[in-house]
PDB file of N, CA, C and O in Angstrom:
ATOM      1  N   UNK A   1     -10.235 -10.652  70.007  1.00  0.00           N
ATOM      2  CA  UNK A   1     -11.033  -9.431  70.091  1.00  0.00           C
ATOM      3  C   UNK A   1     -12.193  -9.658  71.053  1.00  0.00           C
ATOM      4  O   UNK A   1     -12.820 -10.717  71.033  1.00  0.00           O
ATOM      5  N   UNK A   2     -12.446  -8.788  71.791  1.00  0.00           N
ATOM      6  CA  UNK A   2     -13.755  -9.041  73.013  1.00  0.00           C
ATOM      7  C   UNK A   2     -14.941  -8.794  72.126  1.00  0.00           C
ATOM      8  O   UNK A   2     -14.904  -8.233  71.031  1.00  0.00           O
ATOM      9  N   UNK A   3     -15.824  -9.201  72.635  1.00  0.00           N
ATOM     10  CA  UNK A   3     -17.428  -9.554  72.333  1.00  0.00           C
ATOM     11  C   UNK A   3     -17.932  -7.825  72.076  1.00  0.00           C
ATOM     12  O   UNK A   3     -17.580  -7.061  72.974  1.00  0.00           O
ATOM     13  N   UNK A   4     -18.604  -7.307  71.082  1.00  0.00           N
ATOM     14  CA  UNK A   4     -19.399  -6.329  71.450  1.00  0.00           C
ATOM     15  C   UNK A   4     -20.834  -6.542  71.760  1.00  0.00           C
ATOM     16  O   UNK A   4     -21.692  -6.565  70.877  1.00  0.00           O
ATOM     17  N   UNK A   5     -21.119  -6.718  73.183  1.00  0.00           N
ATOM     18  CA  UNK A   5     -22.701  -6.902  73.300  1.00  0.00           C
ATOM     19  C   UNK A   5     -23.466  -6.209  72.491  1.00  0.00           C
ATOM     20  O   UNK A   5     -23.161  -5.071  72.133  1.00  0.00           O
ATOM     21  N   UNK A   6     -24.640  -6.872  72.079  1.00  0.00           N
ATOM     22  CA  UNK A   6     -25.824  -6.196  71.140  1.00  0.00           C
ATOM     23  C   UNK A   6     -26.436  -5.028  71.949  1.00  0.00           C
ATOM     24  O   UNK A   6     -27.410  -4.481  71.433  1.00  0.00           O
ATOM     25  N   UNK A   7     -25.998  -4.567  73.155  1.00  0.00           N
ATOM     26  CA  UNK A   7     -26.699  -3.451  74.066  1.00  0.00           C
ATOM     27  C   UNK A   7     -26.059  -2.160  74.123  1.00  0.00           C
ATOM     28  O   UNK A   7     -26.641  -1.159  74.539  1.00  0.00           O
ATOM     29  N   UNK A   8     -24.367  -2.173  73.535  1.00  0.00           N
ATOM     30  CA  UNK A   8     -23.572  -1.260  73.156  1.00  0.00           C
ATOM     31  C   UNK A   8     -23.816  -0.986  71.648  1.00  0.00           C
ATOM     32  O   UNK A   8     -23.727   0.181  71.265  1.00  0.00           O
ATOM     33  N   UNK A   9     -24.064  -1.794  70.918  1.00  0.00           N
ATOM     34  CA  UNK A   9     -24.369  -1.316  69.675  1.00  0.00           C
ATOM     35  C   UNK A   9     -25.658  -0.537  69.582  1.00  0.00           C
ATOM     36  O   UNK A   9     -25.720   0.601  69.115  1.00  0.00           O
ATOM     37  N   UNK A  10     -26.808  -1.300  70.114  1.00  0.00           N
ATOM     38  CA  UNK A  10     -28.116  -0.825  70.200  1.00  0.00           C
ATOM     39  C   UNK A  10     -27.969   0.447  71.068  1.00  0.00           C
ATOM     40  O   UNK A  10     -28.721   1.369  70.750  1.00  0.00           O
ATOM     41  N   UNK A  11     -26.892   0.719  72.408  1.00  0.00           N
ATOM     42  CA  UNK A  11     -26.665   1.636  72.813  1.00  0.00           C
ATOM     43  C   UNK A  11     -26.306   3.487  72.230  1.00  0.00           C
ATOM     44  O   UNK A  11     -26.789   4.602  72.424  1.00  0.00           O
ATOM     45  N   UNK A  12     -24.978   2.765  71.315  1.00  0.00           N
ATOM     46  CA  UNK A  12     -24.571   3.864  70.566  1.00  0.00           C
ATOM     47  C   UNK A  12     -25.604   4.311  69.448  1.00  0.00           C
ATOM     48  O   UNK A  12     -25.552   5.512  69.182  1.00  0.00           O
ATOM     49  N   UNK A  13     -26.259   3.781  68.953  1.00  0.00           N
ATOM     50  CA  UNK A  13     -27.469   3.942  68.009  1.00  0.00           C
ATOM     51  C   UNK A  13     -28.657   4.713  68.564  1.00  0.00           C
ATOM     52  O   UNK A  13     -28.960   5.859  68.230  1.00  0.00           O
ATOM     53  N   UNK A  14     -29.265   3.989  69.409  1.00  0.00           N
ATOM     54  CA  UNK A  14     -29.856   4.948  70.239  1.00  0.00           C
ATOM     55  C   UNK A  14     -29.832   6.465  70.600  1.00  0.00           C
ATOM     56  O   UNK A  14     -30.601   7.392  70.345  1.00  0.00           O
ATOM     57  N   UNK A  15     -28.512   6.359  71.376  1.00  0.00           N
ATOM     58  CA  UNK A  15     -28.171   7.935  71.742  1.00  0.00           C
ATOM     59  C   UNK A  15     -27.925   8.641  70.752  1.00  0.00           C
ATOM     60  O   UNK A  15     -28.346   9.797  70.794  1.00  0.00           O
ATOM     61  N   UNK A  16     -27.021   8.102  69.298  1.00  0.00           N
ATOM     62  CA  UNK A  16     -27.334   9.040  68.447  1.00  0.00           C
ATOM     63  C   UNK A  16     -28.595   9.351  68.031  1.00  0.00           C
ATOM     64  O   UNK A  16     -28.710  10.575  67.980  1.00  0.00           O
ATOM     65  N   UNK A  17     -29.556   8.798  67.723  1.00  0.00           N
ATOM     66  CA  UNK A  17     -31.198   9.382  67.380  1.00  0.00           C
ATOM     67  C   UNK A  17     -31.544  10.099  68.347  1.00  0.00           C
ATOM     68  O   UNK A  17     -32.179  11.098  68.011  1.00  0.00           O
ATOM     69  N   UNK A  18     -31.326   9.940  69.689  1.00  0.00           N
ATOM     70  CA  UNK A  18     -31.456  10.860  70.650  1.00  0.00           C
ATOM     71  C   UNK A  18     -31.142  12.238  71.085  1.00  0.00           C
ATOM     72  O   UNK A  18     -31.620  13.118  71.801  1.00  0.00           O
ATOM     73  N   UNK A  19     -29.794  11.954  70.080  1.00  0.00           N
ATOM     74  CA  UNK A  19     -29.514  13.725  69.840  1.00  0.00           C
ATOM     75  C   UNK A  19     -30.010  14.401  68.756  1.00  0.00           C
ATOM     76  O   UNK A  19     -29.283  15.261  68.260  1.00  0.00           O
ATOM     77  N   UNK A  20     -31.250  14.169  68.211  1.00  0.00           N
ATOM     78  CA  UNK A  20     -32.190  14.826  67.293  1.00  0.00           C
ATOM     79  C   UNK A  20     -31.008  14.845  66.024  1.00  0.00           C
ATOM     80  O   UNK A  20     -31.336  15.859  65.407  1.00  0.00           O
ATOM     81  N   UNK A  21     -30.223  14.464  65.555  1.00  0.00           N
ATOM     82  CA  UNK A  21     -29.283  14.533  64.428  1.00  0.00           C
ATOM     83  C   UNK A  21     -30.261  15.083  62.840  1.00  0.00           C
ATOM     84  O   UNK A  21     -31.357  14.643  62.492  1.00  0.00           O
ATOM     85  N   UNK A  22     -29.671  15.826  62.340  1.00  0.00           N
ATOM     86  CA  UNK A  22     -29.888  16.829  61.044  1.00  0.00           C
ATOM     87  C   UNK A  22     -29.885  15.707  60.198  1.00  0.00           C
ATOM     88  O   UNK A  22     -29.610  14.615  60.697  1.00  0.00           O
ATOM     89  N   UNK A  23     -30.206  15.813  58.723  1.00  0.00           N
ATOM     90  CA  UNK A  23     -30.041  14.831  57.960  1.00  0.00           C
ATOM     91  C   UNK A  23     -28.418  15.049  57.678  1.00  0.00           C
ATOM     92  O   UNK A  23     -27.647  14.125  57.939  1.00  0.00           O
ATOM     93  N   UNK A  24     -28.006  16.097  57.224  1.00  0.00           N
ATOM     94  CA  UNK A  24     -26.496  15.901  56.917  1.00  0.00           C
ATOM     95  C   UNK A  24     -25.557  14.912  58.604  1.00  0.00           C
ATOM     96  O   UNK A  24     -24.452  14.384  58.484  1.00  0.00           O
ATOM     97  N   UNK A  25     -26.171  14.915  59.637  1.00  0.00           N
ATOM     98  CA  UNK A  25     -25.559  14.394  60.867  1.00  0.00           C
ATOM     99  C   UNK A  25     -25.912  12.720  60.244  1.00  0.00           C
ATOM    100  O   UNK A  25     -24.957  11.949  60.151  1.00  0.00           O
ATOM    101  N   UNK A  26     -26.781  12.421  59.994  1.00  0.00           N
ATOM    102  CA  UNK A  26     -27.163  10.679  59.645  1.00  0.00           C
ATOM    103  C   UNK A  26     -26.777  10.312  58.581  1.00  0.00           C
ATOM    104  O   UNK A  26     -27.030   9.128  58.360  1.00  0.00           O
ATOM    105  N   UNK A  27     -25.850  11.248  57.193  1.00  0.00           N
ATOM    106  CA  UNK A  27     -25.651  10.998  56.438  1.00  0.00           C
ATOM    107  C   UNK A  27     -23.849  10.892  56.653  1.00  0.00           C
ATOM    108  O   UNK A  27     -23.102  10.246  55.919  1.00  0.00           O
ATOM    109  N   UNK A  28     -23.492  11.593  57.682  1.00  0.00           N
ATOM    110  CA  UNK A  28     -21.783  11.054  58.090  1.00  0.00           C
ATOM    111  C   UNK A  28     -21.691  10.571  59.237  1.00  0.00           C
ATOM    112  O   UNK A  28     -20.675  10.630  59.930  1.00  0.00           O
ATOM    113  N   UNK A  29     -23.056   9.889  59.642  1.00  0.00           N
ATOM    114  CA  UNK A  29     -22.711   8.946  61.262  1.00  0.00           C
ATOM    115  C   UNK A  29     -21.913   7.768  60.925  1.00  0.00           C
ATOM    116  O   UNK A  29     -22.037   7.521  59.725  1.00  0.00           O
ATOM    117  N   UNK A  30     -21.139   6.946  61.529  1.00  0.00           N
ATOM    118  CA  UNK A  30     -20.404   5.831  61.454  1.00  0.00           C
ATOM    119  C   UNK A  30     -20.192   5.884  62.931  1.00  0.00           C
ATOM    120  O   UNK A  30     -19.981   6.720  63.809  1.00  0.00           O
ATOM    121  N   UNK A  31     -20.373   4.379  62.766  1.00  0.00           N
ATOM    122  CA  UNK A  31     -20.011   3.625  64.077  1.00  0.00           C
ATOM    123  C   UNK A  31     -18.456   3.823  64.510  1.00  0.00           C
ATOM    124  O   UNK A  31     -17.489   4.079  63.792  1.00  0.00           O
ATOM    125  N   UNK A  32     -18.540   3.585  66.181  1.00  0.00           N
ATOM    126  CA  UNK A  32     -17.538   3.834  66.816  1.00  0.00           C
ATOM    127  C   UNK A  32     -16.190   2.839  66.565  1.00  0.00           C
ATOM    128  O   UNK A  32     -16.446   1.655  66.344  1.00  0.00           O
ATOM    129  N   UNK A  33     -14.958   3.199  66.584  1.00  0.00           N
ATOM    130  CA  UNK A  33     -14.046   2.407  65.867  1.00  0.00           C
ATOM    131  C   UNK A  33     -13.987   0.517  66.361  1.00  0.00           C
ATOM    132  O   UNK A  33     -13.673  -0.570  65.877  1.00  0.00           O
ATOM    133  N   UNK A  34     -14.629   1.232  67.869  1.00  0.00           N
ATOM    134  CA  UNK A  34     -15.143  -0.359  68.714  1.00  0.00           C
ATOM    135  C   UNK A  34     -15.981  -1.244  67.769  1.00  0.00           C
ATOM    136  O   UNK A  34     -15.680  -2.409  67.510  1.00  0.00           O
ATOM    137  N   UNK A  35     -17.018  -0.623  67.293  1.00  0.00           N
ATOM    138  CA  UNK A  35     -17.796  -1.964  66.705  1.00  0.00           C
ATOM    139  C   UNK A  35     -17.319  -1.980  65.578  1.00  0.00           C
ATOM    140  O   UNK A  35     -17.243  -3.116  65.110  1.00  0.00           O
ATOM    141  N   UNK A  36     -16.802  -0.824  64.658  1.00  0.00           N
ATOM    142  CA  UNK A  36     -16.487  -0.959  63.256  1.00  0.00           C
ATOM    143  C   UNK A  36     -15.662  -2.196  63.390  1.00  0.00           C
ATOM    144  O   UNK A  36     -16.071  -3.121  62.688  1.00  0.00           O
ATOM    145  N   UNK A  37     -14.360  -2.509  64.277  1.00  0.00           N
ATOM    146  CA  UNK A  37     -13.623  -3.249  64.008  1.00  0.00           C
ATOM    147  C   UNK A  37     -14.415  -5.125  64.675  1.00  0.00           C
ATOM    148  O   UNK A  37     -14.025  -6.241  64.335  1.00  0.00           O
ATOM    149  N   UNK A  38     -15.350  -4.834  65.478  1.00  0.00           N
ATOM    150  CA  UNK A  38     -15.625  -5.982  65.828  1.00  0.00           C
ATOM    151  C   UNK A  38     -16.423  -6.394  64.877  1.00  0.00           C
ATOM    152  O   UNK A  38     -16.390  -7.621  64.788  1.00  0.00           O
ATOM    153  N   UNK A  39     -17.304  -5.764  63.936  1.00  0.00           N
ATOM    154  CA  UNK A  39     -18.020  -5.911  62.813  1.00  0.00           C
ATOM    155  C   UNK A  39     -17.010  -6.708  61.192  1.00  0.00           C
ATOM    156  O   UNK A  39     -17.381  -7.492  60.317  1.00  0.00           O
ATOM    157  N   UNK A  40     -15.880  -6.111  61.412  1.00  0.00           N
ATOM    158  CA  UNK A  40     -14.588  -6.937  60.445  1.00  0.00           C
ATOM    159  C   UNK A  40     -14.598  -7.863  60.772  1.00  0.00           C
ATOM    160  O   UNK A  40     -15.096  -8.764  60.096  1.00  0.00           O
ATOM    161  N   UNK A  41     -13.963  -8.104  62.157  1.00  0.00           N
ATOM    162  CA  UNK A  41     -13.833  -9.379  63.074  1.00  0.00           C
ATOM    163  C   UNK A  41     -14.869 -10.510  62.789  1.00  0.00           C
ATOM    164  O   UNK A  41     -14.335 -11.538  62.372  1.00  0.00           O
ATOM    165  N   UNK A  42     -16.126 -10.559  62.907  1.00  0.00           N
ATOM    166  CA  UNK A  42     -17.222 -10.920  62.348  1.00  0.00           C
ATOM    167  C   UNK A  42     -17.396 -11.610  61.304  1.00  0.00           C
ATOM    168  O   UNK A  42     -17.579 -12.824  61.209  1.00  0.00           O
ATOM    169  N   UNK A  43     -17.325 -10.646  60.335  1.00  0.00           N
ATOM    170  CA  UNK A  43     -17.600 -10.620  58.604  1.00  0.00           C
ATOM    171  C   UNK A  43     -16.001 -11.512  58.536  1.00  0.00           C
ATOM    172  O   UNK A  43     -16.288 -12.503  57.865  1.00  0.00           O
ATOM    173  N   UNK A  44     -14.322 -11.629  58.952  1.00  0.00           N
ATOM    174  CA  UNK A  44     -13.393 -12.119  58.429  1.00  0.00           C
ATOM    175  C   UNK A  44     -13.990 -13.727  59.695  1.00  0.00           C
ATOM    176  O   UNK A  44     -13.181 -14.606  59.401  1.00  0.00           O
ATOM    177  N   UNK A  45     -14.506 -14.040  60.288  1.00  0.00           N
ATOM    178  CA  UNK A  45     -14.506 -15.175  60.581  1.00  0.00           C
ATOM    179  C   UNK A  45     -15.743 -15.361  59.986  1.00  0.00           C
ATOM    180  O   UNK A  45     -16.033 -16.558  60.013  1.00  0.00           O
ATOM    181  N   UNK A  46     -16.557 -14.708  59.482  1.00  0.00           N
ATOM    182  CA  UNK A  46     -17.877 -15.334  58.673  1.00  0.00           C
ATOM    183  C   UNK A  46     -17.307 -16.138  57.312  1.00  0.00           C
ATOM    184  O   UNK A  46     -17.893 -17.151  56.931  1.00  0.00           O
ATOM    185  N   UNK A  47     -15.904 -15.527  56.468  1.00  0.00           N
ATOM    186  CA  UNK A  47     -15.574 -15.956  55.538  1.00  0.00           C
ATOM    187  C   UNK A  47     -14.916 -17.408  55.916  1.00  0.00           C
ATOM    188  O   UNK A  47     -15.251 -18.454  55.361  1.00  0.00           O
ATOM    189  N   UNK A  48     -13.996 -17.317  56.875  1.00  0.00           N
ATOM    190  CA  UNK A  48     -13.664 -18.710  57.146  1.00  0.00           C
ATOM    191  C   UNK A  48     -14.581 -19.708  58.071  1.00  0.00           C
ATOM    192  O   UNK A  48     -14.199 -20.604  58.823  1.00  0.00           O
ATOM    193  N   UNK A  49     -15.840 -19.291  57.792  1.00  0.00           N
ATOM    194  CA  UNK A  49     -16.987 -20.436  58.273  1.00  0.00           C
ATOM    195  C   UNK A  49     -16.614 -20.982  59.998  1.00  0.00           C
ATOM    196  O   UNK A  49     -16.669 -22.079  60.554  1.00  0.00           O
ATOM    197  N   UNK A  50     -16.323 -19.937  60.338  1.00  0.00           N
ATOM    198  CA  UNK A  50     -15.973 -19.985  61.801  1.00  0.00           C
ATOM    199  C   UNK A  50     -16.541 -19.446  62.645  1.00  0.00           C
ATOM    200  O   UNK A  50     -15.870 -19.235  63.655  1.00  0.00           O
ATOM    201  N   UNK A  51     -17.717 -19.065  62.654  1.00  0.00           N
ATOM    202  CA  UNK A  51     -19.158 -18.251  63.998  1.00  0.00           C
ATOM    203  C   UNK A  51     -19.387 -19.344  64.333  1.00  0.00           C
ATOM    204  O   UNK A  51     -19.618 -20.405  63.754  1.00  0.00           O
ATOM    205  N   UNK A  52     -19.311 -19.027  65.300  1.00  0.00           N
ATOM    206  CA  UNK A  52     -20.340 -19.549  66.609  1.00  0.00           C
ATOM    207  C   UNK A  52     -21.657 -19.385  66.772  1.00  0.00           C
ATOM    208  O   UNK A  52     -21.863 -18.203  66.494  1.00  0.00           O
ATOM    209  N   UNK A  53     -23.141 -20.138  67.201  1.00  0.00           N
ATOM    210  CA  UNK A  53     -24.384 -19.795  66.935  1.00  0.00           C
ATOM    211  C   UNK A  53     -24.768 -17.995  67.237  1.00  0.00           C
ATOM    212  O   UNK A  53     -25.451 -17.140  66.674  1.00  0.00           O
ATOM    213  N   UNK A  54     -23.878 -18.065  68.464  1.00  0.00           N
ATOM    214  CA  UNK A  54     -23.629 -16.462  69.019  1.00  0.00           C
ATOM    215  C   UNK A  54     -23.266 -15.301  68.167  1.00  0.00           C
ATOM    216  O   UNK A  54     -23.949 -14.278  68.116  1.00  0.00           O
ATOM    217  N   UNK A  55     -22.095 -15.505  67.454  1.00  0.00           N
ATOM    218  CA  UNK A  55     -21.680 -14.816  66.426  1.00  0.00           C
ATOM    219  C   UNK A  55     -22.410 -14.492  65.678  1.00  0.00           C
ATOM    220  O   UNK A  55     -22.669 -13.296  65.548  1.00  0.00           O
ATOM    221  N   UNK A  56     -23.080 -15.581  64.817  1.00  0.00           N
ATOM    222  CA  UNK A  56     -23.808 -15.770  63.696  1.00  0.00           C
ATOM    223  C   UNK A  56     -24.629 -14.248  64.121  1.00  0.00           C
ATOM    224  O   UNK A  56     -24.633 -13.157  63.550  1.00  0.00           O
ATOM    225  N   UNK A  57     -25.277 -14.713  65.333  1.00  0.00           N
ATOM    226  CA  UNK A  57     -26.765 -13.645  65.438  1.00  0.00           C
ATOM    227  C   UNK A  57     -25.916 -12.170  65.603  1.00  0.00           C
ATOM    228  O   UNK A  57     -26.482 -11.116  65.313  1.00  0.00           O
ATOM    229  N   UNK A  58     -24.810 -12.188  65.989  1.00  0.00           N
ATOM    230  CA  UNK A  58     -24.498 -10.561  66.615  1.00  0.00           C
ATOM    231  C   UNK A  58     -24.233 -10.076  65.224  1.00  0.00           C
ATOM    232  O   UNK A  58     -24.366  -8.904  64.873  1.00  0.00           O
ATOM    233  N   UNK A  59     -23.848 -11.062  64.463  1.00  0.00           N
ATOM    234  CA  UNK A  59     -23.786 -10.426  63.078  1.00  0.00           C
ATOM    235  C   UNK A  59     -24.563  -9.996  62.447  1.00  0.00           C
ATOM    236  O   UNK A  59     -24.373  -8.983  61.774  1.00  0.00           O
ATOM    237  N   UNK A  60     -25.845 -10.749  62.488  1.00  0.00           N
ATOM    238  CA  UNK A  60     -27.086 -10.519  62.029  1.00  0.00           C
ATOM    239  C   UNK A  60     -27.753  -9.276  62.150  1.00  0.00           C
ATOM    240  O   UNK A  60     -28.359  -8.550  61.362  1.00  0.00           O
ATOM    241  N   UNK A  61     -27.335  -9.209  63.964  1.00  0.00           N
ATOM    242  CA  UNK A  61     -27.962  -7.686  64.669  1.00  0.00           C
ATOM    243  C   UNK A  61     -27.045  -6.657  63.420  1.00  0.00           C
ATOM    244  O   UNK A  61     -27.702  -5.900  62.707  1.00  0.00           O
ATOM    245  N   UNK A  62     -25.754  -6.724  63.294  1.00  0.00           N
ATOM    246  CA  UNK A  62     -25.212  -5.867  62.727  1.00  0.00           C
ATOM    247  C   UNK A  62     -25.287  -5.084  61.241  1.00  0.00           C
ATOM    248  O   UNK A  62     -24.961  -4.023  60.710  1.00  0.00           O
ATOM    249  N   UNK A  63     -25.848  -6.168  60.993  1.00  0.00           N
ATOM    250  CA  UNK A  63     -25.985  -6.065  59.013  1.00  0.00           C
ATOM    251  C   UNK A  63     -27.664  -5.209  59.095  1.00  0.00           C
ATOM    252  O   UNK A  63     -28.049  -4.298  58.362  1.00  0.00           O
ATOM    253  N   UNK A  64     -28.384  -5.846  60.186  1.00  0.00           N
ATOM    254  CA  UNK A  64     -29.944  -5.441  60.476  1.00  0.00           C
ATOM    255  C   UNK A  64     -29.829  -3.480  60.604  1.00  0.00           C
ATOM    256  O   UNK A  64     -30.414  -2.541  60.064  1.00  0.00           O
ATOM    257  N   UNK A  65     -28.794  -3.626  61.575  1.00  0.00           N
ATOM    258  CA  UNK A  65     -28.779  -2.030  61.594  1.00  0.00           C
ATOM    259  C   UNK A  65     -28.222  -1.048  60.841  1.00  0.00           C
ATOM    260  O   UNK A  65     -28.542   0.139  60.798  1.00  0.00           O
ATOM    261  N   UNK A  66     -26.951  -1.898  59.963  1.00  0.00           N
ATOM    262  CA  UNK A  66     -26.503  -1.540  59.092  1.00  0.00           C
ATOM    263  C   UNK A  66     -27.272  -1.458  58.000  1.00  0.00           C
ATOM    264  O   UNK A  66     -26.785  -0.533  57.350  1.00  0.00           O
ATOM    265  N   UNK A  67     -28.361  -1.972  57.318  1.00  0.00           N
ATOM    266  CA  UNK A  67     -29.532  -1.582  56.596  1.00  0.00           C
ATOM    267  C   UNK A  67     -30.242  -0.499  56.795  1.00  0.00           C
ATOM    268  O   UNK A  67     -30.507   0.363  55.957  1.00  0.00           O
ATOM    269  N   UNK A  68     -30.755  -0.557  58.614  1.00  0.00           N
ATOM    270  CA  UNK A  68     -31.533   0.240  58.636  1.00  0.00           C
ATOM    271  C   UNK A  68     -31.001   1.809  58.649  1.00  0.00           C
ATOM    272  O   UNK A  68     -31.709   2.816  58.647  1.00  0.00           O
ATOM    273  N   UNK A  69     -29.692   1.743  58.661  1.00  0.00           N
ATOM    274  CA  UNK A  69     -28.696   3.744  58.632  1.00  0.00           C
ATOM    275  C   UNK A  69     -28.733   3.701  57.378  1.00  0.00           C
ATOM    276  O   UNK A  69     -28.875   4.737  56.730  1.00  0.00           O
ATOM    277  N   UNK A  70     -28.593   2.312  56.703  1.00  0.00           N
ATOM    278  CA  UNK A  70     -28.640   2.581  55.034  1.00  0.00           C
ATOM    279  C   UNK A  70     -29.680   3.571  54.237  1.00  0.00           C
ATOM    280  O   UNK A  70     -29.455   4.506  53.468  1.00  0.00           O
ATOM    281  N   UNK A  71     -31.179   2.875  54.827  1.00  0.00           N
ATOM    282  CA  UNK A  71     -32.313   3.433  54.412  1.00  0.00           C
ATOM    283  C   UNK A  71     -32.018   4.951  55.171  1.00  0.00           C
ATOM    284  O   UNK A  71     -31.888   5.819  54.308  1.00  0.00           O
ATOM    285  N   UNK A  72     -31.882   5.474  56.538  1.00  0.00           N
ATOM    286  CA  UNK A  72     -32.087   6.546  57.084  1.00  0.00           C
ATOM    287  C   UNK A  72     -31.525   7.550  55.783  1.00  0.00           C
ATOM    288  O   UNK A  72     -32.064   8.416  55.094  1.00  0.00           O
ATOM    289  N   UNK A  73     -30.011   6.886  55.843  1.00  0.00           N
ATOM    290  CA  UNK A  73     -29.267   7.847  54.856  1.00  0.00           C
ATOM    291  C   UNK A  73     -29.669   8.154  53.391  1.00  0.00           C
ATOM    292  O   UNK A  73     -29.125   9.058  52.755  1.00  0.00           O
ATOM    293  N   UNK A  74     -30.732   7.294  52.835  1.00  0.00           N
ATOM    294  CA  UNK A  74     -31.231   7.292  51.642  1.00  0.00           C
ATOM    295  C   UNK A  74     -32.315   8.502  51.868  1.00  0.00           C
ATOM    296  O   UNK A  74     -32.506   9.568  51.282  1.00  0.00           O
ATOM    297  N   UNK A  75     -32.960   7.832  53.022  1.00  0.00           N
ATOM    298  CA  UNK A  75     -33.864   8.755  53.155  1.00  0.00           C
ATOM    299  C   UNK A  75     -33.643  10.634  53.273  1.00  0.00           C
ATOM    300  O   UNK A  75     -34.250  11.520  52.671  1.00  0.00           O
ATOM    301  N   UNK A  76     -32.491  10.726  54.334  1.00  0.00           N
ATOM    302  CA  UNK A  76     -32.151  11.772  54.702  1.00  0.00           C
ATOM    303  C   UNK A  76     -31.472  12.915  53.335  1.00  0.00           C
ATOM    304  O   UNK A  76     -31.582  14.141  53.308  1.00  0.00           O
ATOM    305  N   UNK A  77     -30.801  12.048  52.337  1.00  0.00           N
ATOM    306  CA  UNK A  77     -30.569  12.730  50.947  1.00  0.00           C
ATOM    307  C   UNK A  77     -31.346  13.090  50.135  1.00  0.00           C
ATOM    308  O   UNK A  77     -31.261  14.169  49.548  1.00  0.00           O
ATOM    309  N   UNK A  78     -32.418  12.075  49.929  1.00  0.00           N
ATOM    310  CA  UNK A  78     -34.016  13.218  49.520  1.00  0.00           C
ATOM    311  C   UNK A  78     -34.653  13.853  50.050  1.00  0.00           C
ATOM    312  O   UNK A  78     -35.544  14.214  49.281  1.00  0.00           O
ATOM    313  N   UNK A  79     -34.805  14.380  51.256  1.00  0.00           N
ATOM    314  CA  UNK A  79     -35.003  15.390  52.116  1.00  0.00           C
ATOM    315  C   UNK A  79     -34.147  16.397  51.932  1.00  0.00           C
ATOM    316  O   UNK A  79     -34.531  17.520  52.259  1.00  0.00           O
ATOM    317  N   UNK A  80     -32.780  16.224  51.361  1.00  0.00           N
ATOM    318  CA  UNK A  80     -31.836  17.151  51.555  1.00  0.00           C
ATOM    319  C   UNK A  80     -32.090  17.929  49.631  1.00  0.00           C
ATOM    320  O   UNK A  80     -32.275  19.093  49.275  1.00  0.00           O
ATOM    321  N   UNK A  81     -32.000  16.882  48.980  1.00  0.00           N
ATOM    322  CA  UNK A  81     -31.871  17.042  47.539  1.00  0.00           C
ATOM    323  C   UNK A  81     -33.053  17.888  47.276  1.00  0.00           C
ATOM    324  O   UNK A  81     -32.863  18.884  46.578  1.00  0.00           O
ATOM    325  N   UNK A  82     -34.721  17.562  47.898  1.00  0.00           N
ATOM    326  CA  UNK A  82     -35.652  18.283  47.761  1.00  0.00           C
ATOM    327  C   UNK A  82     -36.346  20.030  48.438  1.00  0.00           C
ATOM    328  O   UNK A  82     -37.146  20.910  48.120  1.00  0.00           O
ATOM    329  N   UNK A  83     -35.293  19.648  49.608  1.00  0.00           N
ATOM    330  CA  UNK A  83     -35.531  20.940  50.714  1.00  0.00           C
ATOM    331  C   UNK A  83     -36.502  20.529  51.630  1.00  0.00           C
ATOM    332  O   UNK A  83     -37.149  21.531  51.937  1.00  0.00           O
ATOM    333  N   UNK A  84     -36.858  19.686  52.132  1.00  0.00           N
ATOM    334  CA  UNK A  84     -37.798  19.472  52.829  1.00  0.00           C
ATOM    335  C   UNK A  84     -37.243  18.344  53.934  1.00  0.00           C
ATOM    336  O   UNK A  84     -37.075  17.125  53.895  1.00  0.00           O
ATOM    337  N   UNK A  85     -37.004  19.606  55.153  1.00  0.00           N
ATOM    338  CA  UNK A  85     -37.162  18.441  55.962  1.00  0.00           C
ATOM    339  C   UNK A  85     -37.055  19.804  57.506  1.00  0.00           C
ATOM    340  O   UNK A  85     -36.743  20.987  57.642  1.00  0.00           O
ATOM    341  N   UNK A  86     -37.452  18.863  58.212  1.00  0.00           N
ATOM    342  CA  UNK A  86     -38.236  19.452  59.676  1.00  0.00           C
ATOM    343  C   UNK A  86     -37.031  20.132  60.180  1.00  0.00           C
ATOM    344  O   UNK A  86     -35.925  19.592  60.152  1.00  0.00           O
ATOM    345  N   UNK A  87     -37.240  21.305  60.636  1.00  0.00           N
ATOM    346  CA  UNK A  87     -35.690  21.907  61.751  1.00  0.00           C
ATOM    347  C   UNK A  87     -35.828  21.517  62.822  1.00  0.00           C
ATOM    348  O   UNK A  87     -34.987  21.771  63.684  1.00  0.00           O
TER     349      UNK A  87
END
């Protein structure tokens, strides 16, 4: 499987916040099938103790951002649950 640079991930992330996305838009964003699967790739050689120092970190980047859509989406459902949130 080829490398997904941390600048395509940080890329696709980006431009989505860039398109001003609704809370219901941040609550069904998912990554493109490109990183979803390089993110498996990852996580199934993380289990067999097989990263590379390189790996290790792109993984790191991944779980980092994967937290941070976590919180968005937490966030974006009490905004939704309460009525309050910016048009």
């Amino acid at each position: 499987m080829d490398f997904a640079p941390a600048e395509t991930l940080f890329d696709e992330i980006t431009t989505f916040l860039l398109s001003q996305p609704t809370p219901e838009h941040i609550i069904a964003f998912r990554p493109s099938e490109q990183l979803n699967q390089r993110l498996h790739d990852l996580l199934d050689k993380n289990k067999q103790q097989a990263l590379s120092s390189d790996e290790r970190a792109e993984l790191e980047r991944f779980l980092q951002v994967d937290h941070l859509f976590m919180l968005l989406k937490v966030k974006a459902r009490l905004l939704l649950s309460i009525g309050r949130y910016p048009c």
